[in-house]
N, C-alpha and C positions, 0 to 999 in steps of 0.2 A: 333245550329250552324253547318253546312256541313264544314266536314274535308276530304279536296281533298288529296286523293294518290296516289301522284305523284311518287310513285318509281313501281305501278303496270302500268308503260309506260314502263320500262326497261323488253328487253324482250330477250330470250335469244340469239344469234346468232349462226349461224353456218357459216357465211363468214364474210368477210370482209365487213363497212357498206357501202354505195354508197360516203357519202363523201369522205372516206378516200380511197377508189378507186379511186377515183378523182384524188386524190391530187397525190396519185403514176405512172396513165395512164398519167398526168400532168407532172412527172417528178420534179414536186415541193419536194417531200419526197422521202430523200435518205437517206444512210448512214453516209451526215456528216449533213446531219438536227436533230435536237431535236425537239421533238412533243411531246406537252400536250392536253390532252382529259379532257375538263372541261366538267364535266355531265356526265362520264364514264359507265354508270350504273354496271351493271353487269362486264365488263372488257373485253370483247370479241375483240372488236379493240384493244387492248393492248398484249392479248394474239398472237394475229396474228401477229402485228409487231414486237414481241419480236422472234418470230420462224423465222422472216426474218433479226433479229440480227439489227433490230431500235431502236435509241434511244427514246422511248415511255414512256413515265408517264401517271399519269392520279390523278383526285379526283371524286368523287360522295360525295353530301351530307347525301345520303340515304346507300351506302353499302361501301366506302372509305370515311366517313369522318373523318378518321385519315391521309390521305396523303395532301402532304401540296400542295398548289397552287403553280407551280410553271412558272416562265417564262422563255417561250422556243422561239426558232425560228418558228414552226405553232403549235399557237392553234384551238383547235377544240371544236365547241360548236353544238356538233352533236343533233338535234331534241328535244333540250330544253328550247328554249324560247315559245316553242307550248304551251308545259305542266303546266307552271308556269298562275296559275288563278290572280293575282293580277299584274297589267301592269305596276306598278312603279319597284316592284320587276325585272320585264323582261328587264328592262331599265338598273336595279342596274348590273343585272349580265351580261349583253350584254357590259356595259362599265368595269367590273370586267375583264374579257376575253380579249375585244380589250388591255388592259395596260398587260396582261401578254404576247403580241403578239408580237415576236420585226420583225419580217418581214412579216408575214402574218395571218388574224386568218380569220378561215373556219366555215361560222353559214350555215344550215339546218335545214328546217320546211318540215312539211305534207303539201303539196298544193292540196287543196281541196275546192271547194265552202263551203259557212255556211248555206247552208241550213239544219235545222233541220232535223233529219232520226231518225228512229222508234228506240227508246231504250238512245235517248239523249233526254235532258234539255237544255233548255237557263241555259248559267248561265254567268253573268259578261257580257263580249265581247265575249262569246266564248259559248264552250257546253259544259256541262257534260255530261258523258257515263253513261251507266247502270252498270260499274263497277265502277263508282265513283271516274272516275278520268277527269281531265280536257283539252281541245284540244281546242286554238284556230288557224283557219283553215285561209288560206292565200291565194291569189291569187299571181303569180309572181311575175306580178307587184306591188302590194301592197305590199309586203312585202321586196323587193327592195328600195321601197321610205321610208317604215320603219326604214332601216338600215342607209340609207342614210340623213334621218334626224334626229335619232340618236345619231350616229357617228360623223355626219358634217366632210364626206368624200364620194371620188367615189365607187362605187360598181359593182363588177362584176360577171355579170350572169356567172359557171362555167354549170351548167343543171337545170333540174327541180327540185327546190327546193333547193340548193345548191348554196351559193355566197361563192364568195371570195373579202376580204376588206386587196387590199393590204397596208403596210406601209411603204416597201422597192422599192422606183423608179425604183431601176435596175431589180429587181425580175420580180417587174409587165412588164417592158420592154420585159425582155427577153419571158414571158408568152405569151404577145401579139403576138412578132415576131416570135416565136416557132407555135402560131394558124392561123399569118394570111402570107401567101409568098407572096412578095413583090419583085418585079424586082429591079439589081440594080440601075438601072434609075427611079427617083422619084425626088418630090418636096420637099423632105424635107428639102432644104434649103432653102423655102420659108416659113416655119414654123419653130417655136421652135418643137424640139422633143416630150416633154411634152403635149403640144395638138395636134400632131398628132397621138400618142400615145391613148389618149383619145376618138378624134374621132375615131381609128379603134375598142376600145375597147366598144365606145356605140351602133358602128355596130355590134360586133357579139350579142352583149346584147338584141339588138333588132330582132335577127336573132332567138335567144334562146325564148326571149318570146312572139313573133309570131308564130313561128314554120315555118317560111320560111323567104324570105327575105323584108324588109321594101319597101312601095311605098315611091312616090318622098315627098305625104303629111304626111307620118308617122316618115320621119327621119329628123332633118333640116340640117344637113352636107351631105344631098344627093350629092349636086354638088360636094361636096370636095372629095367625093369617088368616084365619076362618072370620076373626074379630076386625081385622085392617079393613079387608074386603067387604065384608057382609057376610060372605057366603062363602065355601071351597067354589063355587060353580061362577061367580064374579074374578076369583083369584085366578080360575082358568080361562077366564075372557081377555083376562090381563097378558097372562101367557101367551095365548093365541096371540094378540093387538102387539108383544114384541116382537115374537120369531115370526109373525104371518100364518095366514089360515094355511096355506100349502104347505110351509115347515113342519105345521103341528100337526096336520093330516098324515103327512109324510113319516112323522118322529112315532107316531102311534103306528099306521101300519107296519112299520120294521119291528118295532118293538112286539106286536100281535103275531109275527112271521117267524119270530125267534121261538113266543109262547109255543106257537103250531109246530115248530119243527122239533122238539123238546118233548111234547107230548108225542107227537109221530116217532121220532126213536125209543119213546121210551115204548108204545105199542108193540112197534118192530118187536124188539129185545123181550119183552114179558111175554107175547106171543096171545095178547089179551086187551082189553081197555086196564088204563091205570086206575087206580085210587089216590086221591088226593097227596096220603101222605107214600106215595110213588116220584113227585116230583119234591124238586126243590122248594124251599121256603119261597125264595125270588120267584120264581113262577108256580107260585100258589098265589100271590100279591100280585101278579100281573094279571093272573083270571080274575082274580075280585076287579079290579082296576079297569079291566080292558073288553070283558066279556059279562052279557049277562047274567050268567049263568058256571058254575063248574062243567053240568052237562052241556053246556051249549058252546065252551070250550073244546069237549072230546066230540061233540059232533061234528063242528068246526074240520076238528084236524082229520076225522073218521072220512069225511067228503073228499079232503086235500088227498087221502090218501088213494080212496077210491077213484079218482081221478084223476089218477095214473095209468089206469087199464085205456086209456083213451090217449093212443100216440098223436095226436093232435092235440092236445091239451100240450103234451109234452115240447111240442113242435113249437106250440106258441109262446113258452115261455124260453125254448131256447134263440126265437126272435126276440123277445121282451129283454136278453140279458144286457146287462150294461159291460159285462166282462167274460173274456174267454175268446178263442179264434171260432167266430162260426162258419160252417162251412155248407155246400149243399147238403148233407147227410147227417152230419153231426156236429158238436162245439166239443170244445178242447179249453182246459182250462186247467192252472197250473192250482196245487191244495195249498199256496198262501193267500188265493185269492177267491177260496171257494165260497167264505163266507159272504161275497160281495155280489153272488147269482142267485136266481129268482128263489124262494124257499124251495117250490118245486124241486127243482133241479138236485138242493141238498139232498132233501130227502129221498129222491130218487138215488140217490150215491148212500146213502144210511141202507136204505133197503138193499143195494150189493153189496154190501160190506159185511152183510149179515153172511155169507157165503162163503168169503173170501177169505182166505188163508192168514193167519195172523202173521204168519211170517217174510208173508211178499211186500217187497219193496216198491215205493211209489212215489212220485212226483206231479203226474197227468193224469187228466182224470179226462174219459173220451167219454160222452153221452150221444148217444143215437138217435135219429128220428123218426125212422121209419122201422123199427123194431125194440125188442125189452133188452138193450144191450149197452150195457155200460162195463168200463174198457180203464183198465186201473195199468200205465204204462210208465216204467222208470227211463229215468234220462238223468243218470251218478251226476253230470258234469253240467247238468243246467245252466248254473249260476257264472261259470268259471271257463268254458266253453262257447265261443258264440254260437255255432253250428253244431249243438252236442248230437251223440247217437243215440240210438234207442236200444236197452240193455235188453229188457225183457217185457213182456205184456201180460197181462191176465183179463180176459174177456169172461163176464158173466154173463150168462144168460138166465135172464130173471125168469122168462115163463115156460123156461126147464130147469131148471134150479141146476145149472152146468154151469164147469168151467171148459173155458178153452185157454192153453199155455203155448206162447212161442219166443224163442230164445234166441237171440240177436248178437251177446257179448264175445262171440269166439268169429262174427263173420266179419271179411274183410270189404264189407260193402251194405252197412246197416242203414237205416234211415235215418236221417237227419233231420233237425228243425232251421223252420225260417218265422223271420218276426217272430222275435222272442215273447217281445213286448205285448202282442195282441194274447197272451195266454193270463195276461198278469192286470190287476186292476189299477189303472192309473196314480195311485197313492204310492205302489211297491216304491222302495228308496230306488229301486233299479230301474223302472220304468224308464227314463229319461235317457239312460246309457244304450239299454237293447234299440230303443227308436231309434237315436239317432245314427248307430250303424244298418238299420233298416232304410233309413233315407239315403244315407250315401251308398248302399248295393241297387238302389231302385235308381240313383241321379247315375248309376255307371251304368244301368241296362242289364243286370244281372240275374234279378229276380223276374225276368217277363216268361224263362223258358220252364217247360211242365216237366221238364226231365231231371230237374237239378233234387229231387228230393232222397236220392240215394247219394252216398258219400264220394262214392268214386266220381261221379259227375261232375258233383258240385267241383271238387279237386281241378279237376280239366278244366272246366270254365274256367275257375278262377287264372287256371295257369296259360291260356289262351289266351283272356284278356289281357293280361299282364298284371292280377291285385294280388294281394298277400292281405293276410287279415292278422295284426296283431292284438292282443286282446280281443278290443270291442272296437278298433280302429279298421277302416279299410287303408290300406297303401296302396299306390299306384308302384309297382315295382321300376 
């Protein structure tokens, strides 16, 4: 029988988590709210809010389960209905949570595709890790209709990954009218408050998990907002005037990078320009939406692609990445974090993939700077290993359509990784565990020598200085 452990999800912090950021950038969490953190783990949102002098409680099954559940004005059910492998269980404690909520309770999940990746298992509806613990992965909107069927109540998108289910009419009101500005000339007297309050609240929702704003066939109270506002072009001014011009700038570029990399694979792959009904519906709706054109779309991504033949372009965006180890030659980046680097960079891994062996295994993705060479390298023990080894590599060479193969798992002196963490985008649940054994090997002096990157070294140092590494812990022996 597999015994999932679920308390190796809890990991440690060093800030505040994204929900609970929310909820304070929100203005929802003050000093005369009560907050309870159901699934606390370790206590790190508790500690924070108590330093800001909030009324913060908390329970975990796994490391408080002596504090009692209690009911507050918001609870918080930060990243634990992911974790829980049995779906009646995720049910039991999603309705355990909402009854301790008396005005609002806050759930959060990983949104992630479920495709399978090197080091998970099927397991249930969901995967297991190679650390042996359990994640099922979500999509927005799935897991909005989740809560929402449930519950058998409204839900609202607050960001990625992150709803809020109010219980307090006034609260939620004031929420809405606090995101969305509204002229004092309106219809609401042509409405109850209550549904129009609704419709503004499944517009931004729709706003949140599109990543721009709804067409006329994506939303059915188009009219009713085209009507509030004046205009769709007044409703997006309004949008802008909540999230900020730089949010909204920001929320369209990503969402236009996804359009470009979607039509870029799909090029790759046909070995041609697409035709409309080539991509998906979603991004058929994102080029109306985002581009002015269909062809001014495929031109778009036709340029992005072409300018790749230009290793400085390549160069620039492996500076521009917000995630990955850069190095002088190349960046290194782990495939749960791929989708958080420049579109470039995807794209440049779409096009060796096209090459690449369907059956090689992989974890690390190496991109080059100064040549067409991107570097698809497994490491079985990533996750569950601090210093794992490198099992095998497969280097492509894009401008000889070659591979090159070298094989590591039978030697007794393979390479090894340091800072885990710099491979992984600060979001990973793991992020915070690999850092901070990267700080305590840099506060021992361990990481300063250029020799330590083969196994048998690293071994000797550590056993010269006197450290032993358990887990993700160092010890002083």
């Amino acid at each position: 029988m597999i015994t999932i452990e679920r308390h190796k999800t809890a990991i440690q912090r060093r800030r505040i988590s994204k929900p609970v950021q929310l909820l304070l950038e929100d203005k929802l969490l003050t000093e005369e709210t009560t907050f309870f953190d159901y699934g606390c783990g370790k206590g790190e949102d508790l500690y924070f809010l108590s330093k800001m002098k909030l009324n913060a409680t908390g329970f975990d099954r796994y490391f408080y389960p002596q504090n009692p559940k209690t009911s507050s004005d918001i609870v918080n059910l930060g990243f634990v209905i992911n974790v829980i492998e049995d779906p009646l269980e995720r049910v039991s404690v999603l309705n355990d949570a909402y009854i301790l909520a008396k005005d609002l309770l806050v759930v959060s999940v990983m949104i992630r595709d479920t495709v399978v990746q090197a080091g998970e298992t099927e397991f249930g509806d969901g995967i297991k890790t190679s650390w042996n613990t359990f994640q099922r992965y979500y999509t927005q909107r799935e897991f909005r209709k989740y809560l929402e069927m449930n519950l058998n109540t409204d839900v609202t998108v607050a960001g990625l990954g992150v709803f809020y289910i109010f219980k307090n009419p006034e609260l939620h009101r004031k929420y809405i009218n606090s995101r969305v500005k509204v002229s004092p000339t309106t219809i609401l007297s042509e409405l109850k408050l209550q549904e129009h309050n609704r419709i503004l609240g499944e517009w931004l929702n729709s706003y949140h998990e599109l990543g721009r704003l709804p067409g006329k066939s994506e939303f059915k109270d188009y009219k009713y907002i085209q009507k509030f506002y004046g205009s769709i072009e007044k409703a997006e001014e309004s949008i802008r005037a909540e999230l900020g011009e730089e949010t909204f700038r920001e929320n369209t570029r990503k969402r236009k990078e996804r359009v470009i990399i979607e039509i870029c694979k799909t090029i790759t792959k046909n070995n041609g320009l697409p035709k409309k009904k080539d991509l998906s519906l979603s991004t058929q709706s994102d080029i109306q939406m985002l581009f002015s054109s269909f062809t001014d779309a495929i031109n778009t991504s036709m340029s992005e692609l072409k300018s790749l033949s230009d290793l400085s372009i390549v160069s620039k965006y492996i500076n521009q990445s917000s995630v990955g180890k850069i190095l002088p030659d190349d960046i290194y980046i782990h495939i749960d974090s791929l989708e958080y680097a420049p579109e470039m960079l995807q794209i440049l891994t779409e096009l060796a993939k096209i090459i690449l062996p369907a059956d090689i295994d992989y974890n690390i993705i190496k991109i080059a700077r100064n040549s067409w060479h991107v570097t698809f390298l497994y490491y079985p023990t990533f996750m569950e290993v601090a210093h794992p080894s490198l099992y095998h590599s497969m280097k492509v060479l894009l401008h000889k359509n070659q591979l090159g193969y070298r094989e590591y798992k039978n030697s007794e002196n393979p390479p090894i990784l340091h800072r885990k963490e710099t491979f992984l985008h600060s979001y990973h649940p793991r992020y915070e565990e690999f850092s901070a054994l990267t700080s305590a090997e840099e506060e021992a002096g361990l990481l300063s020598r250029r020799d330590i990157g083969l196994k048998k070294k690293w071994e000797d140092l550590l056993l010269m200085e006197g450290y032993e590494i358990v887990g993700h812990t160092l010890n002083k022996i």
